[in-house]
N, C-alpha and C positions, 0 to 999 in steps of 0.2 A: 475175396478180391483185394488187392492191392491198388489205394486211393492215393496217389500224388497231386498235392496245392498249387495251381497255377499264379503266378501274382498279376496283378491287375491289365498287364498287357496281354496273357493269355499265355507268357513262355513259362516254363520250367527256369525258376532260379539252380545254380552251378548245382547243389544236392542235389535236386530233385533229376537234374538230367541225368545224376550218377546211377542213382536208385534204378533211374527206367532205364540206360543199360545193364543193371544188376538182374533187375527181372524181364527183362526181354520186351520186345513188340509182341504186345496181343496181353502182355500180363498184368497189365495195368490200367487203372483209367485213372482221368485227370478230373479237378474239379477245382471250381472257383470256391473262396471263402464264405461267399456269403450263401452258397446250393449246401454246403453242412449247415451252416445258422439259421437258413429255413426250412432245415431237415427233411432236404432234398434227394439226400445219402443216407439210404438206409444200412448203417452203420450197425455189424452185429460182431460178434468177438470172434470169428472167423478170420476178420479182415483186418489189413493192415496198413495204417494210415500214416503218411508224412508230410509237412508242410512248417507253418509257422506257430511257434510256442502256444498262443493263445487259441486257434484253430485246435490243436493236440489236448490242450486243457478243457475244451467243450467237448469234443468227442470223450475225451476221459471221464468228464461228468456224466455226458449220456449212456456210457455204459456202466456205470454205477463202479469205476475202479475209485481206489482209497489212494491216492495217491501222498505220497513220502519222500523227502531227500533229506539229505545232511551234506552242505558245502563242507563243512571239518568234521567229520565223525570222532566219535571219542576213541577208538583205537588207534586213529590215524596223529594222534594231536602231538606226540613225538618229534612228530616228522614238519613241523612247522618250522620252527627257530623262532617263532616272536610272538611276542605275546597279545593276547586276543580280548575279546569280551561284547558283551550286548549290552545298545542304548536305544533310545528313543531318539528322531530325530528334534521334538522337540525341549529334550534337554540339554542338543545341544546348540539346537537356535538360541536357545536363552542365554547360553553362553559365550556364541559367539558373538551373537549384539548385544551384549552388555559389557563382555572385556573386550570385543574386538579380536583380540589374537590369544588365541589358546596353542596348546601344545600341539603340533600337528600330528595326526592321524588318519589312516586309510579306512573309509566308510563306505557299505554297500549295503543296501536293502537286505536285510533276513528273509523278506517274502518269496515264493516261489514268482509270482509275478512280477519280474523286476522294472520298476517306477525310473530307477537311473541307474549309470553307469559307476563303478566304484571311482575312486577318484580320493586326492589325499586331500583331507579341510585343515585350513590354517588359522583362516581367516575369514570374517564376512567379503569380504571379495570375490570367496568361488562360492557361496552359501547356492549362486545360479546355479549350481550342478547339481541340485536335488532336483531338481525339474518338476517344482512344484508340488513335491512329493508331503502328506500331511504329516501333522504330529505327533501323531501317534503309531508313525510306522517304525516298525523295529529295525533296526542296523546293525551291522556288525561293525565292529571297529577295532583294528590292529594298528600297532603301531610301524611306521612305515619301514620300509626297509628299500635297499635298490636291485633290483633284479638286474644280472650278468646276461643272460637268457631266458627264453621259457618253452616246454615243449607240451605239446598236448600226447598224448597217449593212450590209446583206447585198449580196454582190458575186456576180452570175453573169456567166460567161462576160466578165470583164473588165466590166460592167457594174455601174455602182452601183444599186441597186433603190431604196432608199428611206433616211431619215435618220430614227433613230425615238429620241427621247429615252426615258432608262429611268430617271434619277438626276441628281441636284441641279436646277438653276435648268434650267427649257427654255426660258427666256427668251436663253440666251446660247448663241450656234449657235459648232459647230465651223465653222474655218479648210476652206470644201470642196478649194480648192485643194492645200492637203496631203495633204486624204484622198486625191486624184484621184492624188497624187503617190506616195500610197503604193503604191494599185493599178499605178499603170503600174510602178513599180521594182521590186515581185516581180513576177517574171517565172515562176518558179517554181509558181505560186499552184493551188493546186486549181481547177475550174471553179468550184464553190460552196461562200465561205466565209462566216465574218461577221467582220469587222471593227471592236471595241470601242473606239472614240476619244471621246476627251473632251478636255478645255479646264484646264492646271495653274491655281491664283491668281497666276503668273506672265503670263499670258494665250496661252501656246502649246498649239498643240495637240497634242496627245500622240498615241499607241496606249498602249492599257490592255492589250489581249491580241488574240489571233487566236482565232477561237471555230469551230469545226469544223461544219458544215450538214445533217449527217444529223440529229441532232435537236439540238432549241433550238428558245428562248420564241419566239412569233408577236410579241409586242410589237403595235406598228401597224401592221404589214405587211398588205397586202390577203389574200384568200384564194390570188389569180393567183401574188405575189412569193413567199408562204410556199411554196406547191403547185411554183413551177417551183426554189425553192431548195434543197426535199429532194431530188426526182428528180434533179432533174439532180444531186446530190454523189450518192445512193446509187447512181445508175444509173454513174458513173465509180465508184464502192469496188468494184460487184459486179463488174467489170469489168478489176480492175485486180489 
């Protein structure tokens, strides 16, 4: 059976409504978060479940899947343009309250369960954007750069599905040939991912991040590309 997360009012957020046009009236059932958390949904590897990150992360535990991502895989790290690395958040608290201003830097949680949102540190001024996140959680950090645009782009089965602007100018299209370039060089790749590129003010095209397909924003996607992008990632995790 096919389980779509209702949120707390009782409606389908914009995915989930997409979904249940994707699988029709009668193919689906709805369920609150808290009827999975008291394992009210007897959840077996048959079925296929959409909703919100942490909801998908307990069902993942309960079916005993191993779960894996990589935001920059090492085949993909070409296609960055800047340069990267991993810290601890609190070496760089120590840093920033003690010199105050350090060299700026874009910082986002390493964890699959993201604590805050990326965001660039300068200074103890935004230190608030960790959202109280402890110190010993792992970060990525790059150094910043400014993005012209950005597009999401869902890849099944070695297929690109669609080109969906989400941020800056959609007047100014990513480089496809890269992107094309980038799917064929992982080789590695899940069947269904999403692929975040954008366009530096340098005018190259970058990857911003690799974005995992069990859940994530519909953006412009049709109901078919959304529909055949979950199943097919959850139907290889439950599986795998």
């Amino acid at each position: 059976m096919n389980y779509l997360q209702l949120d707390d009012r009782g409606k389908f957020a914009r995915e989930e409504k997409l979904l249940a046009e994707y699988f029709g009236e009668g193919n689906y059932i709805p369920f609150y978060k808290k009827h999975l958390l008291q394992n009210k949904i007897k959840l077996t590897k048959d079925d296929f479940i959409a909703g919100e990150i942490p909801s998908l992360f307990y069902a993942m535990k309960k079916l005993g899947v191993d779960y894996k991502h990589e935001d920059y895989p090492e085949a993909l790290k070409e296609f960055l343009h800047r340069r990267m690395w991993l810290s601890k958040l609190g070496y760089l608290k120590d840093k920033v309250f003690n010199e105050y201003a350090i060299e700026p830097m874009f910082i986002k949680p390493a964890d699959k369960l993201k604590k805050f949102t990326g965001f660039v540190l300068e200074s103890v001024d935004n230190w608030f954007n960790t959202n109280g996140a402890g110190d010993g959680m792992k970060v990525i950090c790059s150094e910043p750069v400014k993005w012209i645009t950005e597009y999401r782009i869902p890849v099944i089965n070695g297929v690109i599905r669609d080109y969906s602007n989400y941020s800056g100018d959609p007047n100014v299209q990513v480089d496809k040939t890269v992107v094309e370039s980038m799917v064929n060089t992982w080789k590695a790749a899940p069947k269904a991912y999403l692929l975040d590129v954008g366009v530096l003010d340098n005018g190259i095209t970058a990857l911003i991040e690799v974005n995992d397909a069990f859940s994530c924003g519909s953006y412009t996607m049709s109901k078919e590309t959304y529909g055949d992008l979950l199943t097919t990632r959850w139907n290889e995790l439950k599986n795998s």
